[in-house]
Backbone as JSON Lines, residues from 0, in Angstrom:
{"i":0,"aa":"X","n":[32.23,-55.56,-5.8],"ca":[33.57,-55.21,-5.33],"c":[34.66,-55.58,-6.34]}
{"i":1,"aa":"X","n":[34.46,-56.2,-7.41],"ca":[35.31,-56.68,-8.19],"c":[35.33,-55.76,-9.47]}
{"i":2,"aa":"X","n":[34.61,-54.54,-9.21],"ca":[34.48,-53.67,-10.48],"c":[35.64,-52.43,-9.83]}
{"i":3,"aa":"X","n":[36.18,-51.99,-11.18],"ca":[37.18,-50.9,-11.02],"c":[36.61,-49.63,-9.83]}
{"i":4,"aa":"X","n":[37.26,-49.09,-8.88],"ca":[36.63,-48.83,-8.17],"c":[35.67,-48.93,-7.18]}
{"i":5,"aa":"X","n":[35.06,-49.93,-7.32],"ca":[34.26,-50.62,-6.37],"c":[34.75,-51.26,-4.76]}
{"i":6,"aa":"X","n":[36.04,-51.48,-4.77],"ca":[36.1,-52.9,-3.89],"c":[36.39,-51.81,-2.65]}
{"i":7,"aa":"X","n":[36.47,-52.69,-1.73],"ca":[36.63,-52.34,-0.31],"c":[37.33,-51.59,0.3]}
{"i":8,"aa":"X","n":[38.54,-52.16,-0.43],"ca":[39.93,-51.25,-0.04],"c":[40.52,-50.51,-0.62]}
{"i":9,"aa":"X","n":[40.13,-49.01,-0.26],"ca":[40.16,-47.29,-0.83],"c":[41.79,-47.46,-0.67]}
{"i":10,"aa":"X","n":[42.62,-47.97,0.01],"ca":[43.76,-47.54,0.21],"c":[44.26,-48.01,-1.37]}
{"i":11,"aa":"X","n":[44.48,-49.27,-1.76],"ca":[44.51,-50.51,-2.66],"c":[44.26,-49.65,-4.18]}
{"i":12,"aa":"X","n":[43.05,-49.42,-4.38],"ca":[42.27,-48.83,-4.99],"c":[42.57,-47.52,-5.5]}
{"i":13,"aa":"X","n":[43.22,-46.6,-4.39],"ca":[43.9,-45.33,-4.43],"c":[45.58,-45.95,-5.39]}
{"i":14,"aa":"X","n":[46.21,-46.8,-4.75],"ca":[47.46,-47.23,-5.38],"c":[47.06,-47.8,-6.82]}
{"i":15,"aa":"X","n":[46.64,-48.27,-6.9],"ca":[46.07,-48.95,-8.56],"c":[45.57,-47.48,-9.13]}
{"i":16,"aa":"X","n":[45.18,-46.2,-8.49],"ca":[44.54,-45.61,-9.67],"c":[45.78,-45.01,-9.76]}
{"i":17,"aa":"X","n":[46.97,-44.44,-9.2],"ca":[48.28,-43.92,-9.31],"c":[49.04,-44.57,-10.41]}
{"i":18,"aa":"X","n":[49.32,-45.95,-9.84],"ca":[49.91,-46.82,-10.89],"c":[49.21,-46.33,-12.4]}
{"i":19,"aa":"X","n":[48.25,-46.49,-12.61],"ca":[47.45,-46.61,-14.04],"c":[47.95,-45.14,-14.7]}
{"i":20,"aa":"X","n":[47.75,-44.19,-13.77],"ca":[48.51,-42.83,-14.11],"c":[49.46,-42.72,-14.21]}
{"i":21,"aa":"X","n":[50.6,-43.43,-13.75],"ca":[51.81,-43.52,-13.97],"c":[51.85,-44.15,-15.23]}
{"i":22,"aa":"X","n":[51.96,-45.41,-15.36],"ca":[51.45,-45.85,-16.71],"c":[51.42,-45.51,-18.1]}
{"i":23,"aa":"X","n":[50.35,-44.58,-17.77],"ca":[49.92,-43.51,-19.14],"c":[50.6,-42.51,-19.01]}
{"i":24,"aa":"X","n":[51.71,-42.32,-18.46],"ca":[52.42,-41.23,-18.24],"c":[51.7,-39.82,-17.6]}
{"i":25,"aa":"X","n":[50.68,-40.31,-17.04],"ca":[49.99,-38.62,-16.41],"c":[49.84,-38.13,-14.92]}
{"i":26,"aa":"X","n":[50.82,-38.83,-14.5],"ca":[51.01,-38.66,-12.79],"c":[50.87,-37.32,-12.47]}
{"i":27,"aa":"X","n":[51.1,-36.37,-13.49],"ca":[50.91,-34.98,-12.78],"c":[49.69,-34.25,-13.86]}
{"i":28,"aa":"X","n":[48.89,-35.17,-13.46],"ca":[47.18,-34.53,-14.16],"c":[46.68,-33.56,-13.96]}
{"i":29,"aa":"X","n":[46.29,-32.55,-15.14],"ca":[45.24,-31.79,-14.23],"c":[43.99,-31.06,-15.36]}
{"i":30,"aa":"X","n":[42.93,-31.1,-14.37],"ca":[41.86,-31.1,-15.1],"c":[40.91,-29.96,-14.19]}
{"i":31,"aa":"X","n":[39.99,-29.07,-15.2],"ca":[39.22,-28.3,-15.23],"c":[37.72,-29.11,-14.46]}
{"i":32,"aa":"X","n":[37.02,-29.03,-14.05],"ca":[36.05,-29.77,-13.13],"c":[34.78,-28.68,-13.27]}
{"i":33,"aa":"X","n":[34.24,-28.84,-14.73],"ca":[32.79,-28.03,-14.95],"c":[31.44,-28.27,-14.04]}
{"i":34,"aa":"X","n":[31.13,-27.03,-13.5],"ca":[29.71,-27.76,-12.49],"c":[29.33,-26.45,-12.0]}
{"i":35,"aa":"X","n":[27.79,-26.97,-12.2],"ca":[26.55,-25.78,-11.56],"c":[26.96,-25.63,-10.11]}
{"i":36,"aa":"X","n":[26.77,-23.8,-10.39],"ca":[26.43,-23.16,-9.14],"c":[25.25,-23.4,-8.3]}
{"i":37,"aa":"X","n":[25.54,-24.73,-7.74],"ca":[24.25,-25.18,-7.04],"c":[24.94,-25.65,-6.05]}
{"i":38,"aa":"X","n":[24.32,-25.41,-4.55],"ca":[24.87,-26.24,-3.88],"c":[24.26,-27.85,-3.55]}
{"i":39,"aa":"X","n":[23.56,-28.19,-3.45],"ca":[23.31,-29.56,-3.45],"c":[22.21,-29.99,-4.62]}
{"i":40,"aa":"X","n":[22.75,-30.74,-4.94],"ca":[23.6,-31.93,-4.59],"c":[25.25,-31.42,-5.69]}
{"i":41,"aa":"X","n":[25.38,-30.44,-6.46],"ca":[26.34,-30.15,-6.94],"c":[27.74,-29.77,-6.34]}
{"i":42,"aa":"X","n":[27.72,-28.75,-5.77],"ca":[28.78,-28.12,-4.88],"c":[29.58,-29.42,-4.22]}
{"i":43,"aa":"X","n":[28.63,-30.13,-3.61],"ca":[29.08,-31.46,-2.71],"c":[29.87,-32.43,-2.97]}
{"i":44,"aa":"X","n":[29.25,-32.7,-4.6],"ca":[29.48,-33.9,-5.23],"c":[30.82,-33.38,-5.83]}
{"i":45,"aa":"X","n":[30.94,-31.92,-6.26],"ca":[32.3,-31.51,-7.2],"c":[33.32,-31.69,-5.84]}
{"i":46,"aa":"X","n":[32.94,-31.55,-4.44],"ca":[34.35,-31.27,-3.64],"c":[34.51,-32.9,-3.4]}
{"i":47,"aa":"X","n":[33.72,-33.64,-3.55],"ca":[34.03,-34.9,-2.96],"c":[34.97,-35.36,-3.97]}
{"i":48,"aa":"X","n":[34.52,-35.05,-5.29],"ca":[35.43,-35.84,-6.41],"c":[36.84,-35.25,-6.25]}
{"i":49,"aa":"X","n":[36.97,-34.06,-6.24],"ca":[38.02,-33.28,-6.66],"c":[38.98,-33.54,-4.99]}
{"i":50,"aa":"X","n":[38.37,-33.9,-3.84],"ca":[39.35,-34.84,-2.82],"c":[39.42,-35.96,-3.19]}
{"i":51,"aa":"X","n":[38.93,-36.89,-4.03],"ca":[39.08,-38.26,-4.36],"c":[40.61,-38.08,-4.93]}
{"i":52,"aa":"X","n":[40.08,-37.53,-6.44],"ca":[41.43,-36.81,-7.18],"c":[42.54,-36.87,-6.71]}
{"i":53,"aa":"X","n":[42.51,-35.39,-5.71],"ca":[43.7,-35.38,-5.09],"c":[44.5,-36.33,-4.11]}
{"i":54,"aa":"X","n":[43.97,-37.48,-3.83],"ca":[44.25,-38.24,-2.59],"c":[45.32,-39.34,-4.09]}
{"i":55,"aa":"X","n":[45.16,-39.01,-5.23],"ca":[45.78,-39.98,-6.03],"c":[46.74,-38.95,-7.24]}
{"i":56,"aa":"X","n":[46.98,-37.86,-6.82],"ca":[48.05,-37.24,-7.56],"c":[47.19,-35.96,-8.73]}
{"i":57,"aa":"X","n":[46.03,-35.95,-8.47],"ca":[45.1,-35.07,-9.35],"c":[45.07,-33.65,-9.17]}
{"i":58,"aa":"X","n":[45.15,-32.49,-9.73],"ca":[45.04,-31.28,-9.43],"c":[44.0,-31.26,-10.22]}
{"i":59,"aa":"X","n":[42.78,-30.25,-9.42],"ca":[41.75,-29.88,-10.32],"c":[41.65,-28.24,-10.22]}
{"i":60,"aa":"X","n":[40.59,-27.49,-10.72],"ca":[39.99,-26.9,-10.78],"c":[38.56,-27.04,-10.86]}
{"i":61,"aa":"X","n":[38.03,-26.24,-9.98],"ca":[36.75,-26.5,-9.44],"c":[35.96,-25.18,-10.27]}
{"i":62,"aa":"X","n":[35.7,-25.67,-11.18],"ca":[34.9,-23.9,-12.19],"c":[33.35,-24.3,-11.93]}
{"i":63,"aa":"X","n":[32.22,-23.15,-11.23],"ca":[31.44,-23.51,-10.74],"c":[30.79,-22.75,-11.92]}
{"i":64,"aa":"X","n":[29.98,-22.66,-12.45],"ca":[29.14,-21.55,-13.06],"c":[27.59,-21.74,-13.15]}
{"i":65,"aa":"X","n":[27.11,-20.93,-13.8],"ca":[25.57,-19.75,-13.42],"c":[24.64,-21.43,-14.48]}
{"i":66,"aa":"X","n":[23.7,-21.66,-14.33],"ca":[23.0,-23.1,-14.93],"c":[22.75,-22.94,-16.45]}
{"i":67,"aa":"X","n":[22.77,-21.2,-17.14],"ca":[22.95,-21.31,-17.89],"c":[24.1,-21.79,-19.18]}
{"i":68,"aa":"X","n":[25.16,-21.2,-18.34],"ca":[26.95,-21.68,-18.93],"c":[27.09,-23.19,-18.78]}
{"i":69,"aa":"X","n":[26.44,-23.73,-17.58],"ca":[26.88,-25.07,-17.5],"c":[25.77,-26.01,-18.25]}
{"i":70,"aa":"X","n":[25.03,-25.57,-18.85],"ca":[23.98,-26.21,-19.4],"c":[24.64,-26.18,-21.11]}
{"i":71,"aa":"X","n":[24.97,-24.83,-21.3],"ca":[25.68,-24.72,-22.55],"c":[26.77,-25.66,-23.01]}
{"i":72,"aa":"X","n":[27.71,-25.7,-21.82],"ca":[28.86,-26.63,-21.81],"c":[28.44,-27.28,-22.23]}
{"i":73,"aa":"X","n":[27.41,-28.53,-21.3],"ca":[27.44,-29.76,-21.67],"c":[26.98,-30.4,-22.87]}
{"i":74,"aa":"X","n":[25.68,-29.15,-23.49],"ca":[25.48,-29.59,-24.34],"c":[26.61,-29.08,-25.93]}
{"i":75,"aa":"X","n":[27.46,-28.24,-25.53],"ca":[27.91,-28.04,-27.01],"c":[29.91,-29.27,-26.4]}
{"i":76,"aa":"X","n":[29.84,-29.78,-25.59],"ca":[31.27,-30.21,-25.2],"c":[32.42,-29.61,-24.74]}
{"i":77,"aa":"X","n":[31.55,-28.43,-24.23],"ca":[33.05,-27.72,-24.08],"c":[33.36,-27.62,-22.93]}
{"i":78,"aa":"X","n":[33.88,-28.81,-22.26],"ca":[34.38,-29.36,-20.72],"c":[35.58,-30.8,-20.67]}
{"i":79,"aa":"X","n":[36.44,-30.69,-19.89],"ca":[37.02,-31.67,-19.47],"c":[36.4,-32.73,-19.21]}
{"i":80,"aa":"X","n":[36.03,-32.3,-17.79],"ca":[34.65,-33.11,-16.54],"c":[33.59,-32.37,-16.43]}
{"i":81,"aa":"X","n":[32.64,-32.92,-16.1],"ca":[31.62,-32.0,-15.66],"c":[31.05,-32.88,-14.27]}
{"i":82,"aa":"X","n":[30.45,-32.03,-13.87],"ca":[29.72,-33.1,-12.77],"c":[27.85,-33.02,-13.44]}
{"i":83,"aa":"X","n":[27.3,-34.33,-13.51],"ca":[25.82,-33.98,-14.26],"c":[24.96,-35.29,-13.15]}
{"i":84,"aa":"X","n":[24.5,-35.04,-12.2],"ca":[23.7,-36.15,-11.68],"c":[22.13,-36.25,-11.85]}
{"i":85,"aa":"X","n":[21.78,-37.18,-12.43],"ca":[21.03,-37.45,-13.4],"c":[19.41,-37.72,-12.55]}
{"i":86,"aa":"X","n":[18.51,-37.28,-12.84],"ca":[17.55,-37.8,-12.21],"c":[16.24,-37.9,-12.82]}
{"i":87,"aa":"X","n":[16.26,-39.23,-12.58],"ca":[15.24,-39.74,-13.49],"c":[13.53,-40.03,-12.76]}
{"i":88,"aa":"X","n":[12.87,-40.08,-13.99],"ca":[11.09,-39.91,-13.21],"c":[11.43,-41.66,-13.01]}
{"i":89,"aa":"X","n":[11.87,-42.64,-13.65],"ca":[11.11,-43.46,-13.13],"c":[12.52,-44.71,-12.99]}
{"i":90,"aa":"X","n":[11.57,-45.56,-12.03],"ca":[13.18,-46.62,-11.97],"c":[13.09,-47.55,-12.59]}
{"i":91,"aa":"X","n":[13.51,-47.29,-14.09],"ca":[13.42,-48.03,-14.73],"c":[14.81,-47.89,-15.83]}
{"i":92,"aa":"X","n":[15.6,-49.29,-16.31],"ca":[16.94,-49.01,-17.24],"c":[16.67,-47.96,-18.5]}
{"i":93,"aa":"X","n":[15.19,-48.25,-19.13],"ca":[14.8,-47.53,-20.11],"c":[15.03,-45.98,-19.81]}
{"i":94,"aa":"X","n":[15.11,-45.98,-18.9],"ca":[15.43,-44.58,-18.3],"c":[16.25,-44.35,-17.65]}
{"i":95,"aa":"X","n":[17.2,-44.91,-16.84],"ca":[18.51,-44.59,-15.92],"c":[19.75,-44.66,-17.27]}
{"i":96,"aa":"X","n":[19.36,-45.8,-18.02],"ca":[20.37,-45.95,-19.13],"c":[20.88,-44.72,-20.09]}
{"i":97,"aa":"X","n":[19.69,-43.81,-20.47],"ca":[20.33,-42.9,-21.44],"c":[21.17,-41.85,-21.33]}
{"i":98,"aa":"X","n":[21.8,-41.88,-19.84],"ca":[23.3,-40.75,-19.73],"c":[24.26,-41.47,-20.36]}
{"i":99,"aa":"X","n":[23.8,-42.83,-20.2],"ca":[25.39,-43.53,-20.34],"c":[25.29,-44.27,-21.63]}
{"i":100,"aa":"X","n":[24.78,-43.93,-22.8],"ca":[24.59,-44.77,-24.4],"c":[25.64,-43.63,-25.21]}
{"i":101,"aa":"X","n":[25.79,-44.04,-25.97],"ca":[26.62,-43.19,-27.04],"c":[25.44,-41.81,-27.26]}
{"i":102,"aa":"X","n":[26.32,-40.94,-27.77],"ca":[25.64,-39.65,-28.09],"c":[24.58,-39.98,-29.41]}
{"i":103,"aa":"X","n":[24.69,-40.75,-30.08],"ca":[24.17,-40.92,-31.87],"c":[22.34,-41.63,-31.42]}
{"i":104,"aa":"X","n":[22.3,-42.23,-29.72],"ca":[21.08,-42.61,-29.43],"c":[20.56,-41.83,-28.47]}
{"i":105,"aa":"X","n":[21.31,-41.14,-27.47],"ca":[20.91,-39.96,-26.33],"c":[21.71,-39.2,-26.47]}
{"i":106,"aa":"X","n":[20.75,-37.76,-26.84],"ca":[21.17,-36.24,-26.89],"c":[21.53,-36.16,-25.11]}
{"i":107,"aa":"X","n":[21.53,-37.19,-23.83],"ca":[21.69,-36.92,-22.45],"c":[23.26,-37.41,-22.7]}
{"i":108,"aa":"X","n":[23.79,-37.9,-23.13],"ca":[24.93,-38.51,-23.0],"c":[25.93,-37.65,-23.82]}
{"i":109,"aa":"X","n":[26.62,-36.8,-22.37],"ca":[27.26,-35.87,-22.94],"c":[28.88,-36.12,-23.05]}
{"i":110,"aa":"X","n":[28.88,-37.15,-22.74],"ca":[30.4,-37.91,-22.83],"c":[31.09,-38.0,-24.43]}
{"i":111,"aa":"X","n":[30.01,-38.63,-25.23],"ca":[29.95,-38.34,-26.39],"c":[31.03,-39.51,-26.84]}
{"i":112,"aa":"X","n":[30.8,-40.45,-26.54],"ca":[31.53,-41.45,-26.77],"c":[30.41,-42.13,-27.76]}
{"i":113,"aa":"X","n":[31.16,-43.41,-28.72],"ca":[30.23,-43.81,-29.41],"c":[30.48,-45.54,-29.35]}
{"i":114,"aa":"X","n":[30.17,-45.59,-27.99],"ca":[30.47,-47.7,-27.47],"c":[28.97,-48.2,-28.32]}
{"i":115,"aa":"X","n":[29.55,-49.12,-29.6],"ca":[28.52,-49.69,-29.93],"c":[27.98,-50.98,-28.91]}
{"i":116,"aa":"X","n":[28.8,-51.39,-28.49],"ca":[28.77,-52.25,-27.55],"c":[27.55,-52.02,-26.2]}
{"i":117,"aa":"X","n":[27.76,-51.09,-25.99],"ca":[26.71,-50.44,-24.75],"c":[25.61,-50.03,-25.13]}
{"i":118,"aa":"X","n":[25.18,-49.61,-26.6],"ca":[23.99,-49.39,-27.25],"c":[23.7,-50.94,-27.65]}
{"i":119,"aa":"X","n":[24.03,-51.85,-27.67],"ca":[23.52,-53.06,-28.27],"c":[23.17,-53.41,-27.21]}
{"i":120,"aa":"X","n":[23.64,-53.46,-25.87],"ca":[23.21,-53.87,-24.79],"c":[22.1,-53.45,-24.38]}
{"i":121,"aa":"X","n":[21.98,-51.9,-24.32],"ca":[20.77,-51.31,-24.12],"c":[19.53,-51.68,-24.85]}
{"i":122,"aa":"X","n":[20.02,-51.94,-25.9],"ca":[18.33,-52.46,-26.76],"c":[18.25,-54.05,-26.61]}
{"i":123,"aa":"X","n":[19.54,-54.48,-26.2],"ca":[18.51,-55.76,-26.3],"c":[17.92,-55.99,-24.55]}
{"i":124,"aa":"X","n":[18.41,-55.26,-23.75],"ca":[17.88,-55.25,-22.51],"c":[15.89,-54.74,-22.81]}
{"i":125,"aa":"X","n":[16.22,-53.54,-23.65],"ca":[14.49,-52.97,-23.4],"c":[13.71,-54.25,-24.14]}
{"i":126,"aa":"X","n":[14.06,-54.66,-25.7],"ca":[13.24,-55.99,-25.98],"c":[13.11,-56.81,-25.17]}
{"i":127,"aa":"X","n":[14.06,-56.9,-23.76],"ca":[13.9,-58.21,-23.58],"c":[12.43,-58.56,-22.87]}
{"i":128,"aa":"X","n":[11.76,-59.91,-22.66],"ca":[10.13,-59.47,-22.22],"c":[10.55,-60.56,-20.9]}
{"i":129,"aa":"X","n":[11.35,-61.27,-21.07],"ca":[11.67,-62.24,-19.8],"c":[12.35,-61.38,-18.85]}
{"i":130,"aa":"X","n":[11.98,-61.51,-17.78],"ca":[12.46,-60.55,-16.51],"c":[14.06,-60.79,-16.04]}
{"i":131,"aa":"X","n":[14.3,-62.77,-16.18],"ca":[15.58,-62.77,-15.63],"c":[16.51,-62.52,-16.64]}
{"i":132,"aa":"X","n":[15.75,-62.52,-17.82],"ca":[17.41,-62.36,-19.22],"c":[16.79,-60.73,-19.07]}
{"i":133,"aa":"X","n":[16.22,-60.02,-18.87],"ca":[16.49,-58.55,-19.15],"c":[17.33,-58.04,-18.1]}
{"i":134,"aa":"X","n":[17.59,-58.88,-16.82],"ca":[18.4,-58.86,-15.28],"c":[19.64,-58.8,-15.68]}
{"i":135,"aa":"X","n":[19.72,-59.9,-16.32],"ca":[21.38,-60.6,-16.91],"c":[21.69,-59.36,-17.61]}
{"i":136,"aa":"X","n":[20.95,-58.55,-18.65],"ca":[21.68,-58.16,-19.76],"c":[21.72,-56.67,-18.72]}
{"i":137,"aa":"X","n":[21.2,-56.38,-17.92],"ca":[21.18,-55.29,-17.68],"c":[22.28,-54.87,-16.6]}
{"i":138,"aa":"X","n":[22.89,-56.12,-16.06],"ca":[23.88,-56.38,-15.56],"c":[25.5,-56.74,-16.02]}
{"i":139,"aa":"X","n":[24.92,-56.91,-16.81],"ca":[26.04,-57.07,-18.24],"c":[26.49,-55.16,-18.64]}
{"i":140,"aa":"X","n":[25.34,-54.69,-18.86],"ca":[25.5,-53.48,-19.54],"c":[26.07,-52.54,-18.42]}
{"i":141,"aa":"X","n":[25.66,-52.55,-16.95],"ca":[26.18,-52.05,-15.88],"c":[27.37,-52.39,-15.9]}
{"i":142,"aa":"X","n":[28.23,-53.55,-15.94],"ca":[29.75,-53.76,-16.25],"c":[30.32,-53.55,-16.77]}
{"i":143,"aa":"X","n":[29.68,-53.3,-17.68],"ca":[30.09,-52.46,-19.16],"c":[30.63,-51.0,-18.92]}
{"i":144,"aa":"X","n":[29.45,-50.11,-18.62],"ca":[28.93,-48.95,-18.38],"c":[30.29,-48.72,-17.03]}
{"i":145,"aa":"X","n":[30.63,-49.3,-15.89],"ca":[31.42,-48.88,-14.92],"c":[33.34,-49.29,-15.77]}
{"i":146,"aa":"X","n":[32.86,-50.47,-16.66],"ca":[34.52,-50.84,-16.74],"c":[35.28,-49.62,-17.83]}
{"i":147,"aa":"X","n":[34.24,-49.28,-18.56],"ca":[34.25,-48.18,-19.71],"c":[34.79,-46.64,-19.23]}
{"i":148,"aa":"X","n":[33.98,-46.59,-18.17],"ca":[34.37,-44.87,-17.39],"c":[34.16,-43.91,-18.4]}
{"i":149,"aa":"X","n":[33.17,-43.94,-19.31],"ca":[32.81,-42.78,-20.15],"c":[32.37,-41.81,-19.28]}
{"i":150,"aa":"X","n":[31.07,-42.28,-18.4],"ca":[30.6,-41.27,-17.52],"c":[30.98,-42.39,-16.21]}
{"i":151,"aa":"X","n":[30.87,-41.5,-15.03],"ca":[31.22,-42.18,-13.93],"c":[29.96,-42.34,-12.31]}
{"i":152,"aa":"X","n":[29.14,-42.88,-12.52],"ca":[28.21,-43.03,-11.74],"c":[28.66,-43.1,-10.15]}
{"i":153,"aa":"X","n":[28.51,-41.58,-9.41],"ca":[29.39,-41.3,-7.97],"c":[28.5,-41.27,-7.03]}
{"i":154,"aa":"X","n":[26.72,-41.3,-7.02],"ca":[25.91,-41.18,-6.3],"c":[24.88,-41.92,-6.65]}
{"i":155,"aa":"X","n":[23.69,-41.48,-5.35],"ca":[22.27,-42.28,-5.68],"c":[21.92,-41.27,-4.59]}
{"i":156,"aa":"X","n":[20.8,-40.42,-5.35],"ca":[20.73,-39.58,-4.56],"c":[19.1,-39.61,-3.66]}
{"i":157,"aa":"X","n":[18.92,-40.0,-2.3],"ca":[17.43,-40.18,-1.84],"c":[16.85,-38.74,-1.35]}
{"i":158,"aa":"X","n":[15.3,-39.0,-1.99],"ca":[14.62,-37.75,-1.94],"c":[14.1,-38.1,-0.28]}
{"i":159,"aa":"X","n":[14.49,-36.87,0.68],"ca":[14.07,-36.86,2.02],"c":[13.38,-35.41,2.11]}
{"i":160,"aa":"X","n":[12.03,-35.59,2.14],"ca":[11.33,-34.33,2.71],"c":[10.88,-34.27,4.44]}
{"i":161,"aa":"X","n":[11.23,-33.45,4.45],"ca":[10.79,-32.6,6.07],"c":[9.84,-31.44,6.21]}
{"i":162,"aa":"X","n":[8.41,-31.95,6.5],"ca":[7.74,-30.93,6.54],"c":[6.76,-30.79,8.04]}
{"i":163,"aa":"X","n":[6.43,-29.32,8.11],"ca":[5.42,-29.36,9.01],"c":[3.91,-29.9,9.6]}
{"i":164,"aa":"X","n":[3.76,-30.61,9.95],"ca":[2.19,-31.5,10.45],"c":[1.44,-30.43,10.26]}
{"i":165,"aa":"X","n":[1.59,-28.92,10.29],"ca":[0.19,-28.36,9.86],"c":[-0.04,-28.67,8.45]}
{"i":166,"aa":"X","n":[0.85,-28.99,7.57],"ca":[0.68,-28.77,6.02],"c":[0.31,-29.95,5.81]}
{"i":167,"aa":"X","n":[-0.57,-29.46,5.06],"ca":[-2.19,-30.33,4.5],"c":[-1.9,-30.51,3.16]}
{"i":168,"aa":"X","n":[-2.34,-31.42,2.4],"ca":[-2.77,-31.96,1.21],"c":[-1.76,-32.4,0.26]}
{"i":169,"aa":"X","n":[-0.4,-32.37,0.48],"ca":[0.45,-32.24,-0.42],"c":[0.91,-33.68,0.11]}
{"i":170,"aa":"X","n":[1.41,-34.57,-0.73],"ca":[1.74,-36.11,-0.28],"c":[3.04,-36.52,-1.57]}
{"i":171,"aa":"X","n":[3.7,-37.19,-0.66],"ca":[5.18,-37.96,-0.95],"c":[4.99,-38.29,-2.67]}
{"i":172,"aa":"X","n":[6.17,-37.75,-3.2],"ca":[6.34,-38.91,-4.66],"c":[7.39,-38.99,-4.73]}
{"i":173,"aa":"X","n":[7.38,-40.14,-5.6],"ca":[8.58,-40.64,-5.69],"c":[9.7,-39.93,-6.46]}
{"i":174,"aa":"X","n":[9.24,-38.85,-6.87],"ca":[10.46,-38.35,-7.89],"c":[10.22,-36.69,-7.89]}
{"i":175,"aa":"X","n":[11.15,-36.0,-8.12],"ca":[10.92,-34.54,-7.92],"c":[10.32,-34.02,-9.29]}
{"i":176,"aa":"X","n":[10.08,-35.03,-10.41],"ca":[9.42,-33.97,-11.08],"c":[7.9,-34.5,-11.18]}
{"i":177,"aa":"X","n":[7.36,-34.88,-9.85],"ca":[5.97,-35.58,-9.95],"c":[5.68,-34.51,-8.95]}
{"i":178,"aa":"X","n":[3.96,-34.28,-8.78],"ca":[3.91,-33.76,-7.46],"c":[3.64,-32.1,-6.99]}
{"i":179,"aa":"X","n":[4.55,-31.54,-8.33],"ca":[4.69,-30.14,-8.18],"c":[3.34,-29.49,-8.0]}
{"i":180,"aa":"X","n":[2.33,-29.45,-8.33],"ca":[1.3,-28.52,-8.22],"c":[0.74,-28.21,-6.56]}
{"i":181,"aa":"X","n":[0.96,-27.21,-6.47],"ca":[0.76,-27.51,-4.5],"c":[-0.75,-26.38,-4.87]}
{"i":182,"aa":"X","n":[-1.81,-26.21,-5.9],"ca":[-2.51,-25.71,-5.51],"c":[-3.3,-26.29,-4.43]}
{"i":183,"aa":"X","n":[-3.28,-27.49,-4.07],"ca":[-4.07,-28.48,-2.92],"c":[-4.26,-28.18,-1.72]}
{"i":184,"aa":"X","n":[-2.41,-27.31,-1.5],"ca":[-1.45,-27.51,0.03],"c":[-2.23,-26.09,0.79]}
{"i":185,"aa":"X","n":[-2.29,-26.65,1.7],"ca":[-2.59,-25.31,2.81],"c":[-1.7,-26.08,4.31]}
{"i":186,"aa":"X","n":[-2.29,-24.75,4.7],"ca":[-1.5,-25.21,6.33],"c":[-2.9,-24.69,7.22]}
{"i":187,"aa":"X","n":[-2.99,-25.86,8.39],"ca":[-4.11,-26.02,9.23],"c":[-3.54,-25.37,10.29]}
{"i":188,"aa":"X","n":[-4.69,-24.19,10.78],"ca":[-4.96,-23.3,11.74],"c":[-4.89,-24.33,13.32]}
């Protein structure tokens, strides 16, 4: 609760992000809001931000486009914002970490910022072999990573499947890109 954005009180929180805009002189902001024609988890996540926005003086534009344009964007920079929610095979920093490292160590990090600071963190987190100093540093680098606002971490998204009791053979994983082969799956008569 003590991280920018984090704490309790949205009202509080809403006034501090005004102030800061005022500040920098940009009380009357406005920004282009790049994001796949997808509806979930995309569509969702662009209207939630773009009411956050506005509840603090933000005008956006909501430009939705086809996965090829928005894939292009991100990777050649040619966006304000984008919305990109990240999903990773495994839960692990070695892997949640590389949206948010400078571009010069992850081609995923389309922010394109170059925090040496947050890449030093990141490697000395993966060397680390002690569990509670790789905790510390990885907690360190999360403070980092939120106080920075290169990219802005707005979700956690849980995989919920709903399926029918006739369907046979196909079983839970943990991640959507595990799993795929349903030659197994049938459905019982």
């Amino acid at each position: 609760v003590k991280l920018p954005g984090f704490s309790r009180d949205g009202a509080a929180a809403r006034n501090r992000a005004m102030e800061l805009l005022k500040e920098a002189g940009a009380e009357k902001l406005s920004l282009k809001l790049v994001n796949r024609a997808v509806g979930e988890p995309f569509t969702s996540i662009g209207v939630y931000v773009i009411d956050q926005w506005r509840r603090i003086g933000i005008t956006t534009e909501h430009q939705q486009v086809e996965s090829k344009a928005y894939f292009a964007a991100l990777a050649e920079g040619k966006f304000q914002v984008a919305v990109y929610p990240p999903a990773d095979p495994a839960d692990d920093p070695n892997t949640q970490f590389a949206y948010y490292l400078s571009n010069k160590l992850s081609p995923l990090s389309f922010s394109r910022h170059s925090d040496s600071q947050i890449d030093a963190l990141f490697e000395a987190q993966s060397r680390a072999t002690d569990t509670a100093s790789r905790l510390k540093i990885v907690n360190d680098l999360d403070r980092l990573i939120i106080t920075q606002s290169y990219n802005v971490p707005i979700m956690w998204y849980e995989r919920i499947i709903a399926y029918n009791r006739r369907m046979k053979g196909w079983h839970m994983t943990p991640s959507n890109f595990l799993g795929q082969d349903l030659a197994d799956v049938w459905l019982a008569e």
